[in-house]
C-alpha positions in Angstrom: 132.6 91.6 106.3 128.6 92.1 106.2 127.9 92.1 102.5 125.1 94.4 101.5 121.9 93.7 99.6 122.9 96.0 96.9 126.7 94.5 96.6 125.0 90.3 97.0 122.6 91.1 93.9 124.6 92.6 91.6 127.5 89.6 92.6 124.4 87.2 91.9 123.7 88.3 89.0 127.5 89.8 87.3 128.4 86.5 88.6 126.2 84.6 86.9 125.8 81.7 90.4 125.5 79.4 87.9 123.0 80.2 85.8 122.3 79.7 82.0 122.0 81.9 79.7 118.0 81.2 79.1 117.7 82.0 83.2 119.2 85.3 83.0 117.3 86.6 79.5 114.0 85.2 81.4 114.4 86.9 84.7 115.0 90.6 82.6 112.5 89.5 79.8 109.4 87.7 81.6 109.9 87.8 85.4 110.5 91.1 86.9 107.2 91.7 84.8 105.2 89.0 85.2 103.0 90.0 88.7 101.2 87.4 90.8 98.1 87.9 92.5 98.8 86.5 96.5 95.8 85.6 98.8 96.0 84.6 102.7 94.2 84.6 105.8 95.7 86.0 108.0 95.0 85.5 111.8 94.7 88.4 113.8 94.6 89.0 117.9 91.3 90.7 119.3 89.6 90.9 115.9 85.9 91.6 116.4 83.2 90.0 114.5 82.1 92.7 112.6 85.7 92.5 111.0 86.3 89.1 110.3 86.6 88.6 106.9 87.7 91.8 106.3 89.8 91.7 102.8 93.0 94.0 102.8 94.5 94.7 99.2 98.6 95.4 99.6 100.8 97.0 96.8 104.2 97.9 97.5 107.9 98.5 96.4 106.7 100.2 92.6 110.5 101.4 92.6 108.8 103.3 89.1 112.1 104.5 87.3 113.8 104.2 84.7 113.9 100.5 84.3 110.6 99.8 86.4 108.0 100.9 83.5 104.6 102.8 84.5 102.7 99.7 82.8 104.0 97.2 85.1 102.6 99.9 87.9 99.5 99.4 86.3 98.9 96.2 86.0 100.0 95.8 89.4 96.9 98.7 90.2 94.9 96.3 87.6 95.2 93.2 89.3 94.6 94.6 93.0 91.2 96.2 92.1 89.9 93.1 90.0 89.7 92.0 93.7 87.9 94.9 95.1 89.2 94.5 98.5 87.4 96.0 101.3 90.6 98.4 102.0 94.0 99.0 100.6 97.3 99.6 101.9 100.6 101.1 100.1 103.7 99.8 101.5 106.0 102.6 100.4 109.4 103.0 97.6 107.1 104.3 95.1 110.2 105.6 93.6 113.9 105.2 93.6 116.5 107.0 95.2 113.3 109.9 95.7 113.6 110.5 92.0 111.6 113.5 91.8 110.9 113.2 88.1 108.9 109.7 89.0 106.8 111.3 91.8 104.4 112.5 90.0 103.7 109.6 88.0 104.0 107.1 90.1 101.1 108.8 91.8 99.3 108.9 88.8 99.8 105.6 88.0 98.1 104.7 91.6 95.1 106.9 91.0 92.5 104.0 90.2 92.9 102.5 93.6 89.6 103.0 95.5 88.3 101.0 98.6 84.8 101.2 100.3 86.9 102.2 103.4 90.0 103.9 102.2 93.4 103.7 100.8 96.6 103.9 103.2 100.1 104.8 103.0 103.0 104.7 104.7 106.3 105.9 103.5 109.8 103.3 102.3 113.6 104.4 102.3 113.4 106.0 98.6 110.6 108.7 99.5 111.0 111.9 100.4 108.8 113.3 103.7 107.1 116.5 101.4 106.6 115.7 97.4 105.8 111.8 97.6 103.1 112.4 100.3 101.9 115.2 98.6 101.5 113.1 95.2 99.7 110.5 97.1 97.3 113.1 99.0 96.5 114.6 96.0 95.2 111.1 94.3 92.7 111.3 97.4 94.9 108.4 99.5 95.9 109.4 103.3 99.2 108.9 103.9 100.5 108.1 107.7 103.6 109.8 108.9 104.3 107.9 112.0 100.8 108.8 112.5 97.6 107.0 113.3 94.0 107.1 112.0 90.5 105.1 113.2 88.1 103.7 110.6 85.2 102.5 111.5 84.1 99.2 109.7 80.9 97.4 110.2 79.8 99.3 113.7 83.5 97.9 115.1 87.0 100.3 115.1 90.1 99.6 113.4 93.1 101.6 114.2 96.0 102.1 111.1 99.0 103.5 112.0 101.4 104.1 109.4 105.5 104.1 109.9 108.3 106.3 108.5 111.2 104.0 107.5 113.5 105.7 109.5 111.3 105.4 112.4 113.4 102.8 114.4 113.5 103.8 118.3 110.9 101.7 120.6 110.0 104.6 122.2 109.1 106.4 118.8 107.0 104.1 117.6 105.6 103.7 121.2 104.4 107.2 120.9 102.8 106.6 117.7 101.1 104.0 119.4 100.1 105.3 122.6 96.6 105.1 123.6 95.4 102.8 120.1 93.0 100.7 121.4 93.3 96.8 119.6 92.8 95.8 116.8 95.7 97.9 115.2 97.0 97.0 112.0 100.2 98.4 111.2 101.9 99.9 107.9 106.1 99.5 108.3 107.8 99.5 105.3 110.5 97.6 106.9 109.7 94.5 108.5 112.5 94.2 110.8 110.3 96.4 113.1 108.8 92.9 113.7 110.1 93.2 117.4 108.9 96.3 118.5 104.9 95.4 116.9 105.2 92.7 119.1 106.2 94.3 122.0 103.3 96.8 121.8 100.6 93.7 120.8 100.0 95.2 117.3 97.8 92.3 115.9 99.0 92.8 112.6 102.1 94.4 110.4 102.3 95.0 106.6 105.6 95.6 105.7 107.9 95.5 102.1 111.2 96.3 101.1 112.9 92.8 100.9 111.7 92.6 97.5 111.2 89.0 98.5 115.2 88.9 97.6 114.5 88.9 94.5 116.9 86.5 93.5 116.2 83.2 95.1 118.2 80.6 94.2 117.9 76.4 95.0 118.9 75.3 98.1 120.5 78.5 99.3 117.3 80.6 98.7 117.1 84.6 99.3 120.5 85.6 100.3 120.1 88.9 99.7 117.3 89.1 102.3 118.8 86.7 104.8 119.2 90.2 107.5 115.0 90.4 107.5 112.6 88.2 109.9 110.5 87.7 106.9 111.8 87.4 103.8 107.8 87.1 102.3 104.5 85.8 103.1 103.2 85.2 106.8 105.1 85.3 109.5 104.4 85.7 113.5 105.9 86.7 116.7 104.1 86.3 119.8 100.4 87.7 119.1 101.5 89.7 115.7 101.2 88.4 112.6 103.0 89.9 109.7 102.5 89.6 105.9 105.9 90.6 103.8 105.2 91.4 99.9 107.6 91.0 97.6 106.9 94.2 95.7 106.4 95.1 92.1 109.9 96.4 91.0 113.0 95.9 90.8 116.4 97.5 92.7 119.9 97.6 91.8 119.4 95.1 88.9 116.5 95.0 87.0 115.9 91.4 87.3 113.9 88.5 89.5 114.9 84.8 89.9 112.2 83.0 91.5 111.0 85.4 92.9 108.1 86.7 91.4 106.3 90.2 91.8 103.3 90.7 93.3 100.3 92.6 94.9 98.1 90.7 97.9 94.8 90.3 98.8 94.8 89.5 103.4 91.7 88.3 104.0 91.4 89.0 108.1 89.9 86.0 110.6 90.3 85.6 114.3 93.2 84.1 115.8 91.3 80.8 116.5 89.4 81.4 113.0 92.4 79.4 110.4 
């Protein structure tokens, strides 16, 4: 029987695996709260000069709710823009379960995200297709429904496409694809769609949702995220790199075991530039 990742946390953590008392009180007190500020370089197929060096601020997974508090949001929001990157992307679950009463909100609590050249979004599993894209195109971000946009950055093109989650098929996100001209840097919530960027030479993929497992314990490490190709960090296949946050909050449990939350800053270099 395939466990899921909702049924292996809340085993983790009703079980205890182990775990003192002083482990569990920090990882609901300190660590689900305590938000680390991530930087790579990140190597990137066909990157033209004028883009090399670009730097890329990623939030993603706010999960605001209930027991994911708007102050954790903001200092999340806090921490990204004391790096004023070059360009932002949100990864998507801004929300949980599409919790209408923390749309709005957690909208508002992204408002003080601005980029020279834009803020992006793509939608996770949690958001709805109408109010949560409508909360985020009111706070001035453009949101990408299996859609694509163009910026242009330094006299040189960069195309963002942006992925619904449940956007799966090849030929789907093939279409959204079709006729993008490299570099294209795209926004999937979900990294498992890992195989079909590389098919389609996407040079590089942001995703979320693993929540970076959350709970990672010695030895055995992330076994709630075991299913994903990248758990967090870098990864690559073939000429696309990947980068996998681990979020800002918290699902099923509210509670993180080596596994800190975080927002990045992805500074971009050619792939012979690292």
């Amino acid at each position: 029987m395939v466990l899921s990742r909702r049924a292996v946390l809340k085993g983790l953590l009703g079980g205890g695996v182990g775990l003192g008392t002083g482990a569990v009180a920090y990882g609901f007190a300190y660590a689900r709260h305590h938000i680390e500020l991530v930087r790579a370089s990140l190597p990137v197929s066909g990157l033209p000069p004028g883009l090399q060096g670009l730097r890329v601020g990623l939030i993603t997974d706010l999960h605001h709710s209930e027991t994911v508090p708007r102050e954790d949001v903001s200092a999340a929001v806090h921490l990204l823009m004391s790096e004023r990157p070059d360009l932002i992307v949100l990864g998507g679950d801004y929300v949980t379960w599409g919790d209408r009463s923390f749309v709005g909100p957690s909208a508002e609590a992204l408002a003080d995200l601005q980029a020279p050249h834009g803020v992006y979004a793509a939608l996770g599993n949690h958001d709805d297709d109408r109010d949560m894209p409508a909360a985020l195109e009111k706070r001035g971000f453009t949101v990408l429904k299996d859609e694509r946009t163009r910026v242009e950055i330094n006299h040189e093109h960069l195309e963002i496409a942006g992925l619904r989650y449940w956007t799966r098929r090849p030929a789907d996100i093939a279409h959204v694809l079709r006729g993008a001209a490299p570099p294209i840097m795209l926004i999937a919530h979900d990294p498992r769609r890992l195989e079909q960027a590389a098919s389609l030479d996407v040079g590089l993929m942001l995703s979320g949702h693993t929540h970076g497992g959350q709970v990672v314990l010695p030895v055995v490490g992330a076994v709630a995220a075991r299913k994903f190709p990248v758990v967090a960090g870098t990864g690559r296949r073939e000429n696309t790199t990947i980068f996998v946050s681990r979020g800002v909050g918290t699902l099923y449990v509210p509670y993180r075991l080596n596994c800190p939350p975080d927002v990045a800053i992805l500074t971009l270099k050619g792939k012979g530039d690292i």
